[in-house]
N, C-alpha and C positions, 0 to 999 in steps of 0.2 A: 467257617470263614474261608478257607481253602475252597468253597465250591465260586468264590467269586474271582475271575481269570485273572486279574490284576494282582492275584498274588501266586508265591509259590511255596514249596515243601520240602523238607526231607521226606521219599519215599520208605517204606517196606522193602525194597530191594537195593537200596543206596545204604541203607540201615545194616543189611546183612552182610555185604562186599561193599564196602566204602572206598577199597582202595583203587576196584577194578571193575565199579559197577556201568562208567561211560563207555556202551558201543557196546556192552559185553553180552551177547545174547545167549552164548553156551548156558552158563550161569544159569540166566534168566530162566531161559526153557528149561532148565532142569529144576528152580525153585516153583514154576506153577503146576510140577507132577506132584509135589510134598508137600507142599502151605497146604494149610488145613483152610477151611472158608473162614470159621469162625475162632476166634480168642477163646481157649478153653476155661478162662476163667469167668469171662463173662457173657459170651456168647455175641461180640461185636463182630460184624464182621473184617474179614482180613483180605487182604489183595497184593502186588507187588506196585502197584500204583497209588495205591494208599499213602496216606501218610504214618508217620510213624516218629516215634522219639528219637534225636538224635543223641540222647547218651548209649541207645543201643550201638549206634554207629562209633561213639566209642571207644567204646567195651570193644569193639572190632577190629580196632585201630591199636590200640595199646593200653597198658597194665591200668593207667592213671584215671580208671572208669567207675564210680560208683558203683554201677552196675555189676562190676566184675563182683564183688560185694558178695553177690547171687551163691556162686560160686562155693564162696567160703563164709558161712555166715554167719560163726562164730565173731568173724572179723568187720562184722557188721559197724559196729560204731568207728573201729578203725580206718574205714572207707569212707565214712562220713567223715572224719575231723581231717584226713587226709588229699578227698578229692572233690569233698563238696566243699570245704571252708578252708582247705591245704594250709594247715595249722601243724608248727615240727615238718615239715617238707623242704628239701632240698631249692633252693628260689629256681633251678636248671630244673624242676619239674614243674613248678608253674608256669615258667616261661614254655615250655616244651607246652602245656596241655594248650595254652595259649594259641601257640601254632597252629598245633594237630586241629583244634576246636576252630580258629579262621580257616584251615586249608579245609576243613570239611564244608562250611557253610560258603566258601566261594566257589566250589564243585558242584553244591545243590543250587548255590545260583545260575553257574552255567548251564549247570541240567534243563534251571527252570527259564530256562534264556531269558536269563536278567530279570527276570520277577525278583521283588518284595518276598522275603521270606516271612513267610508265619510258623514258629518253632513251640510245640508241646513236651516240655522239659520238666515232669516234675523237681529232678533233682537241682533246677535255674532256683527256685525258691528261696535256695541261702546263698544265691550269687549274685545279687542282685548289684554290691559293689567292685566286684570282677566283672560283671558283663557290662557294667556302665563304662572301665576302665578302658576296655573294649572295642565301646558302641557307645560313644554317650546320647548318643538320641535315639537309641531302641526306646520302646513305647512297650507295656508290657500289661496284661491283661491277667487279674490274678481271680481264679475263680474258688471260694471258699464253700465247703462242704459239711453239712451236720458231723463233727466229731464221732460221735457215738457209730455213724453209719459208716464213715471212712475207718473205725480203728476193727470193724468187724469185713469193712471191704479186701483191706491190708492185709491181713491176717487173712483172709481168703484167696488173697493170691499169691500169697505165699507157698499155702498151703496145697494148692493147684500146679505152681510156677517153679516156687525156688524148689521144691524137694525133688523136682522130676533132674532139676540140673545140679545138684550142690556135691559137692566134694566134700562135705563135711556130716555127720552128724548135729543135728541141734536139738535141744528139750523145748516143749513148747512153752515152756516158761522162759525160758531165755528168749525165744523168738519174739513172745509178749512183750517181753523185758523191752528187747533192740526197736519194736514199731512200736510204742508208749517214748521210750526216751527219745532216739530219734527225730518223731514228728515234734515233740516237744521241744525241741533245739533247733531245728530246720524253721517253727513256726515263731522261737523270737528270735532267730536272723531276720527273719522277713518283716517283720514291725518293726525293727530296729532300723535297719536297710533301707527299706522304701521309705524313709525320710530323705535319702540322698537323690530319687528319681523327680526329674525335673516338674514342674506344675504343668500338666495337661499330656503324661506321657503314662500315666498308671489309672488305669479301671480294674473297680475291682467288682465281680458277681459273683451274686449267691446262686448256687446252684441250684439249687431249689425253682427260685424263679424263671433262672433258663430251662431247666424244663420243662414247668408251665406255661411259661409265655417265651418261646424260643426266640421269635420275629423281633418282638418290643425289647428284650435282652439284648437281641445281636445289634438292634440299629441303635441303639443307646452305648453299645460299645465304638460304632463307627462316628458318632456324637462325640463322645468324653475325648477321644483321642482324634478328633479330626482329622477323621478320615471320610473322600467322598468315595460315592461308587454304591453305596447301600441301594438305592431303586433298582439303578441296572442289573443286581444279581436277587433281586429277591425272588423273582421266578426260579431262580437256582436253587437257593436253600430252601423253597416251599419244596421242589421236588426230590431235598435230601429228606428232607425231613418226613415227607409222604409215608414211605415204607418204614420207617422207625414207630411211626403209630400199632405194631403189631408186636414193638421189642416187649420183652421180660426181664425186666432188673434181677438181679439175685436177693432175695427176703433175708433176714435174717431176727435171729431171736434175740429178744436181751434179757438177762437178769440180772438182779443189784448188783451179783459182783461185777458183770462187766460194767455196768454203772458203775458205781463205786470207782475202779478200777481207771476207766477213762476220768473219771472227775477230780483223781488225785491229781493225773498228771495233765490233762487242759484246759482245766477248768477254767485260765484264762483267754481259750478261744470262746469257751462256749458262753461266756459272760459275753466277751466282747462284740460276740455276734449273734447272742440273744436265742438261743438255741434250747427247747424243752427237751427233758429228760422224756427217755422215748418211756412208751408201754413197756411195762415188763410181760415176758412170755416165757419165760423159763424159772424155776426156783432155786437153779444153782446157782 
């Protein structure tokens, strides 16, 4: 959506120096000798003009970052009930993140000289009634994912991500542990929550579909949320979309335990959004 001009982003290099990313070009030139091209977990590519999550920006910022999580990830659930859902937190650090989180999204507005922000936040999914408190007319776009495929994506970038940065040791049962429970509590805030977002401000896609039918996805989300502008950039997103015809997903194998294992604990996504148990390909 970001390739249509009438909106704007959190960049890649706003992500990285949040505090000192306007005008800063030392910075800059010195992160396009380092950035790799491509996300080594999945091989997307990467830029400093890119967009990018702004909980990485942060983690940048200060302590009160899920993300920091990363870090320490024994403390994994800790970071969730503290900075995604700020549950036993001090109310001077929600008001603080409050701040920090408006002073960074009116900086990527000036950046994007007053564009419409479009924000890709996984960890917004259990803040749905913080960000309204917020923003009560953000409009929010929730796209859902075959379970089984997200709990082996997670665990793959983890496994890629968090270990290259962590300060801690962790068992990869415990790791299991923290992305099984987790998503499971992150995903009934979000059923629970998006009761409270107004009527005609939440679309929700299967993933699936958007990437089959990319076009008919994306202008069915500028429909539900009315929004115009979908004609004017579709030459835009046909020529994002052009050179993705050549990407490779990452495969992954499943056997019963990993079945098993996801169906203990989501079983009520995968009902709810009608989801087959994948082929098995392994016998462990």
């Amino acid at each position: 959506m970001v390739q249509d001009l009438q909106f704007g982003y959190v960049t890649m290099f706003q992500a990285a120096f949040p505090k000192s990313f306007l005008g800063n070009k030392l910075f800059e030139n010195f992160m396009r000798i380092f950035l790799p091209d491509k996300r080594p977990m999945d091989n997307m590519r990467l830029g400093l003009e890119l967009a990018q999550e702004e909980e990485m920006a942060l983690g940048n910022l200060f302590p009160y970052s899920f993300y920091n999580g990363f870090y320490f990830p024994r403390k994994l659930r800790e970071f969730y009930y503290k900075y995604i859902r700020f549950e036993n937190v001090p109310r001077r650090i929600r008001e603080k993140w409050n701040d920090v989180y408006n002073s960074l999204l009116r900086k990527a507005t000036l950046n994007m000289k007053g564009k419409r922000l479009i924000l890709k936040n996984p960890a917004n999914t259990a803040r749905i009634k913080l960000l309204l408190e917020l923003y009560p007319e953000a409009q929010f776009i929730h796209i859902y994912r075959n379970p089984y495929v997200v709990y082996m994506s997670t665990k793959h970038f983890y496994n890629k991500m968090v270990q290259a940065f962590t300060f801690q040791k962790i068992s990869d049962a415990d790791l299991e542990d923290h992305i099984l429970w987790i998503y499971k509590r992150m995903m009934e805030s979000y059923f629970e929550e998006k009761k409270l977002i107004p009527k005609g401000n939440l679309v929700e896609i299967k993933f699936e579909n958007l990437e089959s039918e990319p076009l008919y996805e994306l202008e069915s989300i500028y429909d539900g949320l009315n929004i115009s502008g979908y004609k004017n950039s579709e030459r835009a997103f046909l020529n994002y979309l052009k050179p993705l015809k050549t990407y490779k997903k990452n495969v992954y194998e499943f056997s019963q335990g990993i079945v098993d294992k996801v169906n203990s604990y989501w079983n009520f996504t995968i009902d709810k959004w009608k989801y087959d148990i994948p082929e098995l390909t392994t016998s462990n």
